[in-house]
C-alpha positions as CSV (number, residue, x, y, z in Angstrom):
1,X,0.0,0.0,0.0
2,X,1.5,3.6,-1.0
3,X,1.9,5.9,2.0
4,X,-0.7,8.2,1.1
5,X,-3.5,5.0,0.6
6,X,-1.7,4.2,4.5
7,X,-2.7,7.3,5.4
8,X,-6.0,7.4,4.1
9,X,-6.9,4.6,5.0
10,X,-5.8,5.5,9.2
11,X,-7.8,8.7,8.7
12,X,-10.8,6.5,7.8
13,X,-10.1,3.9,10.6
14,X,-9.0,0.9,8.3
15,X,-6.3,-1.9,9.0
16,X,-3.2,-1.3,7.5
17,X,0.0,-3.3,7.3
18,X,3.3,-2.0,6.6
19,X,6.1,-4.6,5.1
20,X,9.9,-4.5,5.1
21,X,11.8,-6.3,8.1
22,X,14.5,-4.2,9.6
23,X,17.6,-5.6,10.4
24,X,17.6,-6.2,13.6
25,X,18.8,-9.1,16.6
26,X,18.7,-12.7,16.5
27,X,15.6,-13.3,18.6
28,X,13.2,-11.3,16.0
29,X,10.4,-13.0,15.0
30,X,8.5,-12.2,11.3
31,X,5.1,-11.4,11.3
32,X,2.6,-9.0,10.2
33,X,1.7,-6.2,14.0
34,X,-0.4,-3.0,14.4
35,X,0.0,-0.3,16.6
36,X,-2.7,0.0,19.6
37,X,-5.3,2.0,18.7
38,X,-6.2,5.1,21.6
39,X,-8.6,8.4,20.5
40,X,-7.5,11.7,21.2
41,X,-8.2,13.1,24.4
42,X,-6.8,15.5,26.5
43,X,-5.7,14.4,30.3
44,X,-8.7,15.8,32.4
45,X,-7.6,19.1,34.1
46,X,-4.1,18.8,32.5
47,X,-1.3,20.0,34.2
48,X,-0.5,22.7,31.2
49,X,-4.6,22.9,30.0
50,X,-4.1,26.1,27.6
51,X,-6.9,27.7,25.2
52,X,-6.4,25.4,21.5
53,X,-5.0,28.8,20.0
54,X,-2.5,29.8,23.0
55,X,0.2,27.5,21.9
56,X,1.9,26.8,25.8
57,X,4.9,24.6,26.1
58,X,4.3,21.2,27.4
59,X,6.9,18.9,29.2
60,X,6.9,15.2,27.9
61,X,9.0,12.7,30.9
62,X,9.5,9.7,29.6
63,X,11.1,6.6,32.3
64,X,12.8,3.2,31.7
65,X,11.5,-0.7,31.6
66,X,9.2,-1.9,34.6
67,X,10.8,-5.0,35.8
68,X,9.2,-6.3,38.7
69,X,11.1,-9.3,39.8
70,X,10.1,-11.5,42.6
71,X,11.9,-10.0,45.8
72,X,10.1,-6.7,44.2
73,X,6.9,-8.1,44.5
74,X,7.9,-9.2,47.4
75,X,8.1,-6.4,48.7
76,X,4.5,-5.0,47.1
77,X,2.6,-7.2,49.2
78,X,4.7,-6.4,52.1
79,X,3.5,-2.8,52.1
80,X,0.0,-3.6,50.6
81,X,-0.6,-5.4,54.7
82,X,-1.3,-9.0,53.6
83,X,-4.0,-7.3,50.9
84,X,-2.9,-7.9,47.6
85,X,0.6,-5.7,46.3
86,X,0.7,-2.0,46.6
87,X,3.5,-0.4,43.7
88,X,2.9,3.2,45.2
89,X,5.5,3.6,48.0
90,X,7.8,1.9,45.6
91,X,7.5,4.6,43.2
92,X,6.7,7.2,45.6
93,X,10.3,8.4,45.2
94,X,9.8,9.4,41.6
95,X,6.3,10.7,42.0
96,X,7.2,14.4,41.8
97,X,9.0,14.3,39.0
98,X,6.4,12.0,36.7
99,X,3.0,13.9,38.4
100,X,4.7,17.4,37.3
101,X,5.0,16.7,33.7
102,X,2.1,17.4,31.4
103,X,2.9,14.3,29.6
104,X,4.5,11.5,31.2
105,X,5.3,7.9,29.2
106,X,6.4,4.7,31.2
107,X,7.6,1.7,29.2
108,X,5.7,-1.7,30.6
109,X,7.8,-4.5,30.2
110,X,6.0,-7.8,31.5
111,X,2.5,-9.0,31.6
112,X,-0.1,-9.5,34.2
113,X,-0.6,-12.5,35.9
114,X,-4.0,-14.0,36.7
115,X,-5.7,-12.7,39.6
116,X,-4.0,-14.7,42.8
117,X,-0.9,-15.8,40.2
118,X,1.2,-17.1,40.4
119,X,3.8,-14.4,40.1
120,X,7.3,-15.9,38.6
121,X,10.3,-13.7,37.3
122,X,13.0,-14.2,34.4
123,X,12.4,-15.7,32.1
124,X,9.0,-15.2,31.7
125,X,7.5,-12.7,33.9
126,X,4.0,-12.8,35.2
127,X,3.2,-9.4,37.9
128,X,0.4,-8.7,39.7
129,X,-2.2,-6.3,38.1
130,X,-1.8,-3.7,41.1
131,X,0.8,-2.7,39.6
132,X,-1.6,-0.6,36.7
133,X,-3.0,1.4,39.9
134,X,0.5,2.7,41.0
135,X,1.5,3.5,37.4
136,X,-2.0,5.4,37.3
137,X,-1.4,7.3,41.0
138,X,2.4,8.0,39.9
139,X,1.0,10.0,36.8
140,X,1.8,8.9,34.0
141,X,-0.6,8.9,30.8
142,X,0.4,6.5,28.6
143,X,2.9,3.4,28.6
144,X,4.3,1.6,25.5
145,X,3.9,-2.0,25.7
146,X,5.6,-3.2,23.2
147,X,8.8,-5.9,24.4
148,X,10.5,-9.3,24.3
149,X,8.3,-10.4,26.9
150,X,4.7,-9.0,26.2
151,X,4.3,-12.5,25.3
152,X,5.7,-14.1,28.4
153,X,2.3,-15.4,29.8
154,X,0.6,-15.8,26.2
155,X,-1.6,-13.6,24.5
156,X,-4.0,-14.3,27.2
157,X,-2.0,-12.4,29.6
158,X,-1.2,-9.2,27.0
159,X,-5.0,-9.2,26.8
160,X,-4.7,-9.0,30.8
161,X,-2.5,-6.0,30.9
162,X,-4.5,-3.9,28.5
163,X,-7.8,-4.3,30.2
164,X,-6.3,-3.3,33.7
165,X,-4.6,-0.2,32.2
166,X,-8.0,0.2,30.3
167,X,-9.8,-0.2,34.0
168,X,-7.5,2.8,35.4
169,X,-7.2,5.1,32.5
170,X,-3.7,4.8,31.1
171,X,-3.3,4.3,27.7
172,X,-1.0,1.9,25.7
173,X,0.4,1.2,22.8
174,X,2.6,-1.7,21.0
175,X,0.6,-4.9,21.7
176,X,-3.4,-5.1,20.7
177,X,-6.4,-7.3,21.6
178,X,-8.1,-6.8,18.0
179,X,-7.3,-6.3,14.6
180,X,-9.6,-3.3,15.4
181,X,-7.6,-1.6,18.2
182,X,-4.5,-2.4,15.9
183,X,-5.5,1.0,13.6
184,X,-3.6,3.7,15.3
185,X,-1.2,4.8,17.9
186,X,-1.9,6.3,21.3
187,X,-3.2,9.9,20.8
188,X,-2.6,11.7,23.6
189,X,-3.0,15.6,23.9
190,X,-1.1,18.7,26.2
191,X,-2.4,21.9,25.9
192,X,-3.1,22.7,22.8
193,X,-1.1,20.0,21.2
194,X,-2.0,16.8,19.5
195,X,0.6,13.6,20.7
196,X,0.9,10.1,18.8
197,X,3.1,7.6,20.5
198,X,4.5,4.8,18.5
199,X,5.6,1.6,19.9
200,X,7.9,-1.9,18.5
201,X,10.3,-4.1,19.3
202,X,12.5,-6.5,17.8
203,X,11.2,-9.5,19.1
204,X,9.2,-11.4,21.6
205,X,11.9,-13.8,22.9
206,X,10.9,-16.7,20.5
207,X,7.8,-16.8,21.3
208,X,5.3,-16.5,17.9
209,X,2.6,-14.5,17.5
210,X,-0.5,-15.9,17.9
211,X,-1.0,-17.2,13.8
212,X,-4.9,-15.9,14.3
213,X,-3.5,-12.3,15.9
214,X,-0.4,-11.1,14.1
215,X,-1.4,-7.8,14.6
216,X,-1.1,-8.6,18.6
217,X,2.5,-7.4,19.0
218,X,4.1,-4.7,17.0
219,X,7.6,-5.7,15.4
220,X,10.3,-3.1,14.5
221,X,9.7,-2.8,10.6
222,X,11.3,1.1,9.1
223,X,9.1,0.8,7.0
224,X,6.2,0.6,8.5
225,X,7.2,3.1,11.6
226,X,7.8,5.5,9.1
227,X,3.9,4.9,7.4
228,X,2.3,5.1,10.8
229,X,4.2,8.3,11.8
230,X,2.6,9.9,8.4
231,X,-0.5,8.3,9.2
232,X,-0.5,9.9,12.8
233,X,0.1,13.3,11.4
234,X,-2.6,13.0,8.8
235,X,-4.9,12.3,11.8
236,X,-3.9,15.4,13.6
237,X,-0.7,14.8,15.8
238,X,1.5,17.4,16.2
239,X,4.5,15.6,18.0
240,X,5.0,12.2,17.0
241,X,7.1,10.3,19.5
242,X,8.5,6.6,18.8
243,X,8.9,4.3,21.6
244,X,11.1,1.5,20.5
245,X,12.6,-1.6,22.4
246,X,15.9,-2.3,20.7
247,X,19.6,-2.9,21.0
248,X,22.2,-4.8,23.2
249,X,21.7,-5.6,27.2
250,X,24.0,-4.8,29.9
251,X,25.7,-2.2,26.7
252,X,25.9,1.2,27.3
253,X,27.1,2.2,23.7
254,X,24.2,1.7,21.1
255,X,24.7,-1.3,18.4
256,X,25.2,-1.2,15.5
257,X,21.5,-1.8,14.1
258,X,20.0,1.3,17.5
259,X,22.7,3.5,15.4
260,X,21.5,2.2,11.6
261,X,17.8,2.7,12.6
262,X,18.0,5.9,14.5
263,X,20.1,7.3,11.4
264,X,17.5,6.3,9.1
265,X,14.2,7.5,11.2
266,X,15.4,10.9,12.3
267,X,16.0,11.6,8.4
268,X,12.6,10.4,6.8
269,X,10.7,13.7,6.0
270,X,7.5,14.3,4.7
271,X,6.0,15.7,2.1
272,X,6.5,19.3,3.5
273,X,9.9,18.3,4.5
274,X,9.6,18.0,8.1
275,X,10.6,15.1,9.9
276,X,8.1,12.1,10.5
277,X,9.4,12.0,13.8
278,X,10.1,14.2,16.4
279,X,11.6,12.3,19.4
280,X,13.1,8.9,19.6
281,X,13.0,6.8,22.9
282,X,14.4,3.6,24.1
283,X,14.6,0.8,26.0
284,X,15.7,-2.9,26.6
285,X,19.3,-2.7,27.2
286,X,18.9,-2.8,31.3
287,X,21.9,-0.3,31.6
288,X,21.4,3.9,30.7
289,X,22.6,4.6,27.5
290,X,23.3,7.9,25.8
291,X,21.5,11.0,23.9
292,X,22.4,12.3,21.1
293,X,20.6,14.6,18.3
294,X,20.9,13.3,15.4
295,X,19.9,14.9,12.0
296,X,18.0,17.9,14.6
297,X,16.3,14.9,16.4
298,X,16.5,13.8,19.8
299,X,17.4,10.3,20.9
300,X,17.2,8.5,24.3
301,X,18.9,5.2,23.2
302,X,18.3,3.6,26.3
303,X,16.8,5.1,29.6
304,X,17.9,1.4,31.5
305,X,15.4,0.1,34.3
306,X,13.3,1.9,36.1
307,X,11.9,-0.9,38.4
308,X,14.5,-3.7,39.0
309,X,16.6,-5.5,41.4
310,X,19.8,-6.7,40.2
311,X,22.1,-8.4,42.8
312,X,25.0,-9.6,41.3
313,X,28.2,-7.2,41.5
314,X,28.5,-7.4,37.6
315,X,24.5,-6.4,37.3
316,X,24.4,-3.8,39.4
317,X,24.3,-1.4,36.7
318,X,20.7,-2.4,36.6
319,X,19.4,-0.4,38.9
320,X,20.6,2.3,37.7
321,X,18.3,4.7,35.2
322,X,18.0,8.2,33.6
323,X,14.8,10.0,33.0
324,X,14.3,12.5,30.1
325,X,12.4,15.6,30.1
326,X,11.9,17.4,26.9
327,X,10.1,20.6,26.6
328,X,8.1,21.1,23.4
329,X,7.1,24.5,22.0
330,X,5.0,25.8,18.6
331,X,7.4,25.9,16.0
332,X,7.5,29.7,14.9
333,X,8.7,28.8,11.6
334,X,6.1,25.9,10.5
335,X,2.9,26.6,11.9
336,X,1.3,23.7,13.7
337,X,4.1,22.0,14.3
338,X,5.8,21.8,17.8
339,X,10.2,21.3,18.2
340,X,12.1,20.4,21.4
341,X,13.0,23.7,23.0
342,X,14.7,22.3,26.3
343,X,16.5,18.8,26.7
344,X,16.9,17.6,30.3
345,X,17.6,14.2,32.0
346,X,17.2,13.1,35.7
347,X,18.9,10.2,37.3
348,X,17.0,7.5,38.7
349,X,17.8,4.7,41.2
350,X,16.5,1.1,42.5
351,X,17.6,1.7,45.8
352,X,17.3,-2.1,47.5
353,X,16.7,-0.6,50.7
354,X,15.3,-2.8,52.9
355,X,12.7,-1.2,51.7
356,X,13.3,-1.7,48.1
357,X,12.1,1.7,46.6
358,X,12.6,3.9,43.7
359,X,14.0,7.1,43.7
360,X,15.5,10.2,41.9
361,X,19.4,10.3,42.5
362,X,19.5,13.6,40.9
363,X,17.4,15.1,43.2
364,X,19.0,13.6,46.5
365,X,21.2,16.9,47.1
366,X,18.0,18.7,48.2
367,X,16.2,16.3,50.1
368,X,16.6,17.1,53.5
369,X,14.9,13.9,54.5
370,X,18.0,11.5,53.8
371,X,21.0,11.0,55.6
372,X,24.5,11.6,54.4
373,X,25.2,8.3,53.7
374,X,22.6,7.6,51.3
375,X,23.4,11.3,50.0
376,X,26.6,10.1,48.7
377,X,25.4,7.0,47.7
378,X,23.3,8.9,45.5
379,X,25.6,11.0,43.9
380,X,27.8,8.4,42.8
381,X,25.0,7.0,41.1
382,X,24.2,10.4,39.7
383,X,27.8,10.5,38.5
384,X,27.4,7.3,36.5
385,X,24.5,7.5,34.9
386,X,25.3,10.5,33.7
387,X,28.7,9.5,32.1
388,X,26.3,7.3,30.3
389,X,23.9,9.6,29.4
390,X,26.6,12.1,27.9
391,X,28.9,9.7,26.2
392,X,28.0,10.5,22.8
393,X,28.3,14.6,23.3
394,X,24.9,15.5,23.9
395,X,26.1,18.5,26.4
396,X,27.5,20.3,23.5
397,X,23.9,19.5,22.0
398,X,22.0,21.3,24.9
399,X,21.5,18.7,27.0
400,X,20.9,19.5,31.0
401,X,21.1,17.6,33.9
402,X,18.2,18.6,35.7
403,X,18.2,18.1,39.5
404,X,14.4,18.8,40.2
């Protein structure tokens, strides 16, 4: 199908399949996908709500892969009293920073188990569906859902995660329960701007997609990233942002195909010469990697874990995460578009505690409430993820380290 039939045919709420298999790692698995289909609404009583014509910045926070292994859920049942699992303290940490944003994206890596379980960890993760109501409370609006394990508990269990981030309000995108919902991305909307999130990965660990449902999981295809970012502008968005779960774990420098990809996305224009896409973020790799603009584009390559627990000495990387904030303003030169006019990252840390919790490194320096032990510890971590984030020269870009 030509990309203006594609995009056509998204306007008028039609299937559509893109084709061409980017190169990508061993585990991907061919098959047709669709991106999860969400209509455009604003977030009731936004945090930037602005008159359509006014044109007011927004901030867009995006954080890392939701991991929750067993001594994590653990510990979610330890502070729910014996009633289920309660996520919320363990993100409590990070609260601020997600709840202040006018958009905020989390990446959901692993499926819901049944109600009861049983909960398991690597390698096929099954978590409890509590977990939607602390992602909810935390802030954030959307989450991409697209991964090597979406599959982990069978398409049963994808269908599982969608209807308990249906049941609190936070949308999705990258896996799909119909051909139906498959249509479009996530619309999303801040002030007076339109948002489409994309979603893909390169594989699902082996597992197939259902042969009935190939549209259940979306697979990295350039093609066919590129065709739904058109479509998503023809539909109205403004600010197309691609959520993308790619690359090498435990690998702080992006491969070879994260680099190939990222080349090749950031300089696909449309027909009025603007880019298709207007922020790249990823995830996967476990460890921060860099940012970098490429071809006037942003890129997260990796923002590493947000929720995980990582013992081993070699792992410990794991825990370690950064958080990007991008500020988007109305494009004075192209009407109706928007362009990043502030880059800034935060650190983030899996602090095993006892009690395991989440929390902003970055931001230890003025929290009174911590001692001076756990100050330091913070700041070292601060220190490294941010070696990470800036290994590829994206302070002489404009990149800031944002402490609050």
């Amino acid at each position: 199908m030509k990309a203006s039939a594609r995009i056509a045919a998204a306007v008028a709420g039609l299937a559509v399949v893109g084709g061409g298999i980017y190169a990508v790692p061993t585990l991907l698995d061919k098959g047709g996908a669709g991106a999860g289909e969400q209509r455009l609404q604003g977030k009731p009583g936004g945090k930037s709500a602005a008159p359509a014509s006014g044109g007011k910045p927004f901030t867009l926070v995006a954080t890392g892969d939701i991991i929750p292994y067993p001594s994590i859920i653990e510990r979610s049942a330890t502070d729910a009293g014996g009633k289920g699992h309660d996520f919320r303290r363990i993100l409590a940490g990070v609260k601020p920073v997600v709840s202040a944003a006018d958009v905020a994206i989390c990446h959901h890596e692993i499926p819901y188990a049944e109600p009861g379980g049983p909960y398991t960890g690597y390698p096929t993760f099954k978590a409890p569906h509590e977990l939607a109501d602390a992602l909810k409370d935390a802030g954030y609006e959307s989450c991409s859902t697209a991964s090597n394990h979406t599959l982990d508990a069978g398409y049963a269990g994808l269908a599982r995660t969608l209807d308990h981030l249906d049941r609190v309000g936070v949308k999705h995108v990258g896996s799909a329960r119909s051909a139906e919902e498959a249509k479009a991305p996530a619309l999303l909307a801040a002030g007076s701007a339109k948002i489409a999130q994309l979603s893909y990965t390169y594989g699902t660990n082996g597992i197939p997609l259902p042969q009935d449902k190939p549209w259940s999981v979306n697979l990295i295809d350039q093609k066919r990233i590129v065709e739904d970012a058109r479509a998503a502008r023809a539909a109205g968005a403004q600010v197309v942002v691609l959520s993308v779960h790619w690359g090498t774990e435990w690998q702080t420098a992006p491969d070879q195909q994260q680099r190939e990809l990222a080349q090749a996305l950031t300089a696909s224009k449309g027909a009025d010469g603007l880019p298709d896409i207007d922020l790249i973020i990823g995830t996967h790799n476990h460890v921060p990697q860099p940012y970098e603009k490429i071809n006037g584009t942003w890129v997260v390559f990796g923002m590493g874990d947000q929720v995980a627990s990582f013992v081993p000495a070699d792992k410990l990387r794991g825990n370690q995460s950064s958080i990007p904030r991008f500020t988007f303003s109305p494009a004075a030169s192209h009407p109706g578009r928007w362009e990043v006019t502030k880059a800034e990252y935060l650190t983030q840390y899996s602090d095993m505690g006892p009690p395991f919790r989440v929390v902003c490194a970055s931001c230890a320096p003025g929290d009174s409430g911590i001692g001076a032990a756990k100050q330091k510890e913070y700041a070292a971590i601060d220190k490294q993820v941010t070696t990470a984030v800036m290994s590829r020269g994206a302070g002489d870009q404009g990149l800031e380290h944002a402490t609050r």
